[in-house]
VOTILUM-755012 format. One record per residue: x, y, z of N, C-alpha, C in turn; residue in one letter. Coordinates in steps of 0.001 Angstrom, whole numbers, plus 500000, padded with zeros to 6 digits. Layout:
REM residues N
XYZXYZXYZa ...
END
This chain:
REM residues 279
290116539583448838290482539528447421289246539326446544x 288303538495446986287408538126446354285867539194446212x 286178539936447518285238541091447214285812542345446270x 287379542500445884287990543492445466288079542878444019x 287867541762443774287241541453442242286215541590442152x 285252541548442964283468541612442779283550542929442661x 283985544034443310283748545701442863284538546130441694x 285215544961441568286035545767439916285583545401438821x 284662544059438704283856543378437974282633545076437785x 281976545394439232280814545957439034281371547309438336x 282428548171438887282931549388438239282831549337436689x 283244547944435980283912547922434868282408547509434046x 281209547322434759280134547194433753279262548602434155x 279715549217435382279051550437435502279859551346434390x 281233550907433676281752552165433411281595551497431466x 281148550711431110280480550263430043279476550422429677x 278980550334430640276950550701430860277445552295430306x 278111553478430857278002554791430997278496555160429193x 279296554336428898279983554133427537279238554459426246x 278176552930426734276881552044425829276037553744425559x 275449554296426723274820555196426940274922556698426569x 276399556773427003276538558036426136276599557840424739x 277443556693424321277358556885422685275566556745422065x 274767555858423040273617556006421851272967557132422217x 272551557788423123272454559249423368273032560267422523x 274646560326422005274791561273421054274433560920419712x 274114559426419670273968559462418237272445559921417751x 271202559527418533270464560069418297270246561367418499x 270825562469419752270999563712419188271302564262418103x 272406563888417680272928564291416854272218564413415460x 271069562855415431270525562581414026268946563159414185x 268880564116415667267672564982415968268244566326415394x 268910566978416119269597567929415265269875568238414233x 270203567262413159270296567160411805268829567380411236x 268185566736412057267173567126411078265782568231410999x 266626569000411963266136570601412236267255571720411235x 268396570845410741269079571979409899269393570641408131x 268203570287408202268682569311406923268947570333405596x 268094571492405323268652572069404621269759572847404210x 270565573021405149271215573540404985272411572434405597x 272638571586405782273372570756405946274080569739404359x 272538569968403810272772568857402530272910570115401457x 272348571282401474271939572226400531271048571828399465x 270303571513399966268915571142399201267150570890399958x 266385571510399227265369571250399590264401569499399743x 264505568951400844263753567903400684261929567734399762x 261561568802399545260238568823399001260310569410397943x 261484569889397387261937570678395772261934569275394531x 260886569275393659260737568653392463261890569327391546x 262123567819391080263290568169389925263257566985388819x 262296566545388188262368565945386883263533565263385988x 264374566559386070265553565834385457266517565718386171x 266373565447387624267217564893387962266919563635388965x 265506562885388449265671561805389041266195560519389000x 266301560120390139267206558264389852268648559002389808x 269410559772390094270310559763390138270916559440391568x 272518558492391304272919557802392443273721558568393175x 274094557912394275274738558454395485276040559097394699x 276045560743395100277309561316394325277819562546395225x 278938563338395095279785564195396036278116565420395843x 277319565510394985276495566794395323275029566182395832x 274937564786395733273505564100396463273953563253396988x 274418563103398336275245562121399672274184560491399223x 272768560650398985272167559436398725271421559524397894x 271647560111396886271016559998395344269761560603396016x 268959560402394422267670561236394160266263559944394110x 264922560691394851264277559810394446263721559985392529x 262454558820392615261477559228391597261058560722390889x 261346561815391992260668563195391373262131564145391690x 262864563540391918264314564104391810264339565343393052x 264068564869393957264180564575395717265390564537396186x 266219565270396490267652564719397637267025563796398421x 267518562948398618266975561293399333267516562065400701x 268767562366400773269560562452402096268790563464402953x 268380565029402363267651565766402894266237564899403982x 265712564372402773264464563577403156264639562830404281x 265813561950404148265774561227405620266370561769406770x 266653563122406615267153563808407458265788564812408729x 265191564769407236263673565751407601262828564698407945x 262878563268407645262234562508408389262333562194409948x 263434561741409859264442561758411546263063562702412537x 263028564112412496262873564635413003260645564468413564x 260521563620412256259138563200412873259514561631413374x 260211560820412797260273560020412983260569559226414685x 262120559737415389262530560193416156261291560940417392x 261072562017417102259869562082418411259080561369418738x 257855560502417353256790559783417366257374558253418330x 258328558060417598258894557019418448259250557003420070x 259763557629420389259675558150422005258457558208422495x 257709559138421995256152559165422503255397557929422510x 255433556916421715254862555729421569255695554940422324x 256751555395422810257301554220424258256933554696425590x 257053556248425079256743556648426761255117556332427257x 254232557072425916252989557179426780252423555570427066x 252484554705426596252568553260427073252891552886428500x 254561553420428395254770553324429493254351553728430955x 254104555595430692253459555725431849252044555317432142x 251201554555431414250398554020431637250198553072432616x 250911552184431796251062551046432628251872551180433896x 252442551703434212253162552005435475252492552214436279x 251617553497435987250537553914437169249621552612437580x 248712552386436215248101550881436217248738550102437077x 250002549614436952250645548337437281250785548824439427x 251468549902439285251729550629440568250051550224441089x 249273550770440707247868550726441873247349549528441831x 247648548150440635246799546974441051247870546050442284x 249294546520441910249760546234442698249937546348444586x 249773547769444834249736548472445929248632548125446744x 247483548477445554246052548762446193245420546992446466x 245671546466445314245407544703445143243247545203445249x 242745543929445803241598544012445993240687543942444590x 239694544715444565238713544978442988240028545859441766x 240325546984442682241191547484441810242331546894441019x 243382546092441628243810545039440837243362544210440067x 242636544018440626241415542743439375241051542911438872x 240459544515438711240087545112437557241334545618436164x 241993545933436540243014546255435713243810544992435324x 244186543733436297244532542390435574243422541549434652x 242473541982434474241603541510433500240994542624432461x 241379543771432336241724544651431115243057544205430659x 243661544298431330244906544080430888245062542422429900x 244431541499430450244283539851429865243238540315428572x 242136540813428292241632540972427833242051541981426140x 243092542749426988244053543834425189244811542811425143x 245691541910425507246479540865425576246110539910425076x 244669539535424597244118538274423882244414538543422644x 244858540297422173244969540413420831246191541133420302x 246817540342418876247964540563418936248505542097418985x 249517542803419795249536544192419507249726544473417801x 250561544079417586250140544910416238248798544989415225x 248488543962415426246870543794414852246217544894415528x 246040544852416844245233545750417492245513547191417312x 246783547591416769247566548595416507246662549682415199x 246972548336414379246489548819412785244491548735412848x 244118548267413710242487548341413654242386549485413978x 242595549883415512242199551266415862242805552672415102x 244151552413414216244574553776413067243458553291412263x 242915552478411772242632552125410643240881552793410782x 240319552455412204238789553295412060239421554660412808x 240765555111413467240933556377413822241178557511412663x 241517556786411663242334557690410839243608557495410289x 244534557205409469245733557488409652246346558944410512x 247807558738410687248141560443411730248826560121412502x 249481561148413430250383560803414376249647560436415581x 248771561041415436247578561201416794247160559569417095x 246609559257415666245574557864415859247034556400416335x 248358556935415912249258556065416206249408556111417385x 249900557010418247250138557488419643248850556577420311x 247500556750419804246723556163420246247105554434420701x 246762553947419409246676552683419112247983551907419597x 249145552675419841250489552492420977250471552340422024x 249739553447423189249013553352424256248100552211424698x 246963551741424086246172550714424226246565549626424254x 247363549294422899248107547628422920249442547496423878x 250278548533424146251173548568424615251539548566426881x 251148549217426906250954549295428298250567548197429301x 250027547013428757249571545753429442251289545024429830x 252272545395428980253772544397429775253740545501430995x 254211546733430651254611547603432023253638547460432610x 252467547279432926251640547622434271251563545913435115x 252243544495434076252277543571434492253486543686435278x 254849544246434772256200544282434985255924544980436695x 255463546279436547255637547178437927254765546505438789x 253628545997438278252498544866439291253670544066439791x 254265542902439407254781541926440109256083542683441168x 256209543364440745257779544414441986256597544860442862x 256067545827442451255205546455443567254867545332444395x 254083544465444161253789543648445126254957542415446202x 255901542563445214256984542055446160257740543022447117x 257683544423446908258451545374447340257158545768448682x 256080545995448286255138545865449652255161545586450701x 256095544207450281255586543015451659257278543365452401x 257787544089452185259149544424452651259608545245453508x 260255545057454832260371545580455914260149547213455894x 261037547760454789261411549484455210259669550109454866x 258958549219454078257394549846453476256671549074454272x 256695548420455492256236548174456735255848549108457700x 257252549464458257257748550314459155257040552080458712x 256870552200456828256252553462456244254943553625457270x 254327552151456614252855552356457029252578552193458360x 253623551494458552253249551790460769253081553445461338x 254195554061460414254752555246460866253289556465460785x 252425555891459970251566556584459468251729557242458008x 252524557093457407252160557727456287251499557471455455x 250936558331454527249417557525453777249943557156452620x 248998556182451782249312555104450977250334555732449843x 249173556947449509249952557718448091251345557529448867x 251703558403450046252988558464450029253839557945450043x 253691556662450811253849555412450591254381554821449217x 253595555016448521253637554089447345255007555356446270x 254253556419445780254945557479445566256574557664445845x 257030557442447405258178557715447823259168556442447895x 258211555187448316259231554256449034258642553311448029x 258005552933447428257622551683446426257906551727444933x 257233553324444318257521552994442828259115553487442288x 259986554333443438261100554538443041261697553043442708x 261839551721443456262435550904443329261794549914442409x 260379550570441629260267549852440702260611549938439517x 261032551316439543260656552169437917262087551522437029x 263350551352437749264366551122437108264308549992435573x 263515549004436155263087547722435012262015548264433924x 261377548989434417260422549068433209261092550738432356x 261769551534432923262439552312432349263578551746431558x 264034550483431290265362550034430467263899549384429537x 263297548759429943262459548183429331261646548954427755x 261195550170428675260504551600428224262264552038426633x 263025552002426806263996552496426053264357551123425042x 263888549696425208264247549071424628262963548995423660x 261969549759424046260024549788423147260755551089422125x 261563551853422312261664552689421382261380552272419986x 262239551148419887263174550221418551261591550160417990x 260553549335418994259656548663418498258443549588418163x 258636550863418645257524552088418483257739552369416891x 259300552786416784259335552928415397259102551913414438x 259513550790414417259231549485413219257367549556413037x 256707549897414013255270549820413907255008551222413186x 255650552477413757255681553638412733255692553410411101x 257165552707411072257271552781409718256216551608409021x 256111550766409635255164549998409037253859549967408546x 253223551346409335251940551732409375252020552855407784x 253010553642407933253629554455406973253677553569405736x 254071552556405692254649551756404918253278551031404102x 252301551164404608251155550542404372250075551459403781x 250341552599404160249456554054403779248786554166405188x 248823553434405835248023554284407697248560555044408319x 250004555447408375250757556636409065250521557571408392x 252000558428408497252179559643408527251517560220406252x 250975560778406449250702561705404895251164562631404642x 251453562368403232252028563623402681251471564608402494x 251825565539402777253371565927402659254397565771403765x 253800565215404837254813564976405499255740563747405266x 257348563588405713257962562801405347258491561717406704x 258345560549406287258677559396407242259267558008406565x 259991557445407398261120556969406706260181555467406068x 259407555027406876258315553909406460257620554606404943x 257297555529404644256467556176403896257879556123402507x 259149556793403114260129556607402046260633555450401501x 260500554160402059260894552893401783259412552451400746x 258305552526401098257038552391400541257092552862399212x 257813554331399058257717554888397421258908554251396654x 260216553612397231260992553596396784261036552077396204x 260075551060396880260079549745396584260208549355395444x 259007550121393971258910549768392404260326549567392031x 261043550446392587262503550391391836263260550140392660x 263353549221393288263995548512394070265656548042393734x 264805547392392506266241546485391766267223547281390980x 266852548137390716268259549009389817268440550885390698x 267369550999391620267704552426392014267211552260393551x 268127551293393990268426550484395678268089551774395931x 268837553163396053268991553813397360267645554300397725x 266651554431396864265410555191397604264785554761398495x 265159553152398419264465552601399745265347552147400979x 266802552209400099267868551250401347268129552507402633x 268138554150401845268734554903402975267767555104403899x 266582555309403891266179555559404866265863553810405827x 265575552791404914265945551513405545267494551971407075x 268688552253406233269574551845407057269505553092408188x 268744554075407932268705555097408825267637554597410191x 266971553568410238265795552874410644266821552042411589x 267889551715410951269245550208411547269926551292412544x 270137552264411858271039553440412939270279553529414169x 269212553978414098268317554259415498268542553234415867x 268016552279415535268098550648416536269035550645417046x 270561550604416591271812550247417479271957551065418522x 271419552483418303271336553431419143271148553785419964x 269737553142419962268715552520421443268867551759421967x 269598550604421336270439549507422104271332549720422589x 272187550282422112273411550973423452272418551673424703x 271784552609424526271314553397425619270801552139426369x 269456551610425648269019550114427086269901549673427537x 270470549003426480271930548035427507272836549288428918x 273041550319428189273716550875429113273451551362430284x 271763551434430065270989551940431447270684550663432134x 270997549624431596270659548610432356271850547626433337x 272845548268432469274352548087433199274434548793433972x 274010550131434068274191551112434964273229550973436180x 272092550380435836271155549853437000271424548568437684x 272374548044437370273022546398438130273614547364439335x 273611546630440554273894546589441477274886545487442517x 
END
């Protein structure tokens, strides 16, 4: 009885986990997609000046009012999404696979090579990531490029700590014993029978950095170090919309709450990949 509650317990968070996951999966499709057809979705040009029709509020022919230069707001954060949305992924992933590999070989290999990479690693870690974030855009350039950068560098020291401490517990473990008795060589070793059973934690991990790739996006945006115009980003749209804050909310709140959408989004998917990875 007591094991036929323990598998109905696990079904019922595997089948929540799958829930969590599909819904934040379609929602960010969906708000990727949108913003490959924003024009023609809203019927309006996001980069079309219109004078007299700015500051106007959320109405049946502008879903979120107009900015300062009489801007469809809605277009804009639609056409943002679509830089916004990639940059963010890329600034979780390439981190991630960094540190993985990193973390995978100080772990595996141990010796100078570990020690070398646990004291790079202590050493980007003495400084706060986001500080370290905004120095290197700041002598790189603003851009998508110098962000991706400055993501990579500060970022990658948790995952290569995270897959270090598994790898090295998963090493010392009978079936990757029996590998290396058998003869197979390390790569394969490590490759086949070690980093599969690591990757699961730092991949929920890797999807929960999304949230935090973008808040550093928009923030950098938000500051004048990201993305330039003419390109549009939702940090960059909250930044123009601030002066008028108090009587013409929406220029800064929609793409604000479009910033809240992704988040919940990505939080379903982590949570759900991480329900789905309980065992």
């Amino acid at each position: 009885m007591a094991l036929v509650q323990v598998l109905g317990r696990r079904r019922a968070r595997r089948g929540s986990g799958a829930t969590a996951l599909v819904t934040g999966a379609v929602l960010l499709t969906l708000l990727l997609a949108a913003s490959f057809a924003a024009g023609a979705l809203t019927g309006h040009d996001p980069a079309l000046t219109d004078l007299t029709a700015r500051f106007r509020p959320p109405t049946a022919e502008h879903w979120f009012g107009t900015d300062q230069l009489g801007r469809d707001v809605f277009a804009r954060v639609l056409v943002a999404a679509g830089t916004d949305l990639p940059l963010a992924l890329l600034g979780a992933a390439v981190p991630a696979v960094i540190g993985i590999v990193l973390g995978a070989l100080a772990g595996y290999a141990r010796g100078w090579i570990g020690t070398a990479v646990m004291r790079l690693a202590d050493l980007i870690q003495a400084f706060p990531s986001y500080i370290l974030l905004i120095v290197l855009v700041f002598l790189l350039g603003p851009g998508a490029g110098s962000f991706l950068v400055g993501a990579a560098v500060g970022a990658w020291v948790t995952y290569a700590r995270l897959v270090r401490g598994v790898v090295l517990r998963l090493r010392e473990l009978d079936y990757v014993r029996a590998a290396q008795a058998a003869g197979l060589g390390h790569t394969r070793v490590l490759l086949r029978h070690v980093l599969p059973n690591a990757l699961p934690q730092a991949v929920v991990y890797a999807a929960s950095d999304i949230v935090l790739a973008l808040s550093y996006l928009a923030a950098l945006s938000y500051l004048g170090l990201g993305i330039q115009a003419p390109g549009i980003e939702w940090g960059q749209m909250i930044a123009e919309g601030q002066p008028f804050l108090r009587n013409q909310w929406w220029v800064s709140v929609m793409p604000g709450l479009a910033i809240i959408l992704v988040g919940v989004a990505v939080r379903l998917i982590a949570g759900g990949l991480e329900r789905r990875l309980q065992r």
